[in-house]
N, C-alpha and C positions, 0 to 999 in steps of 0.2 A: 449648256451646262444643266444638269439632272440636281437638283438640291432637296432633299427631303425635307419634309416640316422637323423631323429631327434634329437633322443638320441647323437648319434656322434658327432652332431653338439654343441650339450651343452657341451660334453665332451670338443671340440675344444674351445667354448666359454669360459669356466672356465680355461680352461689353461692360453687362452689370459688372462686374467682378473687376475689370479694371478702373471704369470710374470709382468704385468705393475706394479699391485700393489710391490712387491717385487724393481724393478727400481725406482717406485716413494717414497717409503720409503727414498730407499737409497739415492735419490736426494734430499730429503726435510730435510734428516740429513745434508748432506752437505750445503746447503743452511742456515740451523739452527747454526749450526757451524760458517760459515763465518760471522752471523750476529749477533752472539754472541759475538764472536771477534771485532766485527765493534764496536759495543756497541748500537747499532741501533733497532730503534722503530721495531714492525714488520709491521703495515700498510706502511709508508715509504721504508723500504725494501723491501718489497712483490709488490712492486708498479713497473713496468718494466720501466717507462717510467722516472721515479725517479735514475734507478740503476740501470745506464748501464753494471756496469759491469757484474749482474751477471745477467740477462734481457735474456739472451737466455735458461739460466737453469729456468729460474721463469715461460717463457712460456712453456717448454717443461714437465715442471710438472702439468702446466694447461691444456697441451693436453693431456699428461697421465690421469689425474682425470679423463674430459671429455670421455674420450675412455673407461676408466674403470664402469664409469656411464651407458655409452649404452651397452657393455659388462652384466651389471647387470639389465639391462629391459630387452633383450633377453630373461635372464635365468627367469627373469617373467614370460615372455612369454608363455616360454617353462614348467615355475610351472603350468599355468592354463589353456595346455592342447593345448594351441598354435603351430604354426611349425614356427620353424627355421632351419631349414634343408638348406638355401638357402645360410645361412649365411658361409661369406668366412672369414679367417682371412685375412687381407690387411697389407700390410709392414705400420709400423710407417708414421700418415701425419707429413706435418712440422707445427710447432707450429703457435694457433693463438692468436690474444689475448686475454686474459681475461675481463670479461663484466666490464663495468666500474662502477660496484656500489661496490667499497671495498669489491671482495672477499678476503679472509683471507684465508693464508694455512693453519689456525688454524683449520679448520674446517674436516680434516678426522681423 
């Protein structure tokens, strides 16, 4: 079998890309939970700045999205003959926040 360091790197890219996803499920059931429990809107919840308490998990599944996002233009990339060969996986950043126009975790 002929595998290019390109190909490789997609191989590493989709890995990333599915453990985050798999992490970010599982945080956004936990989050869905707690705020089911609360009895809470979800804009109000999902708002960090609203809900301290759980404000570190709310960001940390907006950097997962975001990470899993450019994760999935790479593999663009790499569909339309592109190189991503360069690409490294990097340890988890720390969370930033989310853009201030009402995103909704509703949306994956």
């Amino acid at each position: 079998m002929n595998t290019s360091p390109n190909d490789l790197a997609l191989i590493a890219v989709m890995r990333r890309y599915f453990s985050l996803k798999e992490e970010a499920s599982a945080l956004k059931g936990r989050l869905e939970d707690a705020r089911k429990a609360a009895g809470d809107e979800i804009d109000p919840f999902y708002d960090p700045r609203r809900n301290a308490p759980h404000a570190e998990d709310i960001l940390v599944w907006h950097r997962l999205r975001r990470e899993m996002d450019e994760l999935m233009s790479l593999a663009a990339t790499w569909g339309r003959g592109g190189s991503i060969d360069a690409f490294a996986p990097a340890p988890a950043a720390e969370p930033a926040f989310p853009p201030e126009t009402g995103a909704s975790m509703e949306e994956s």
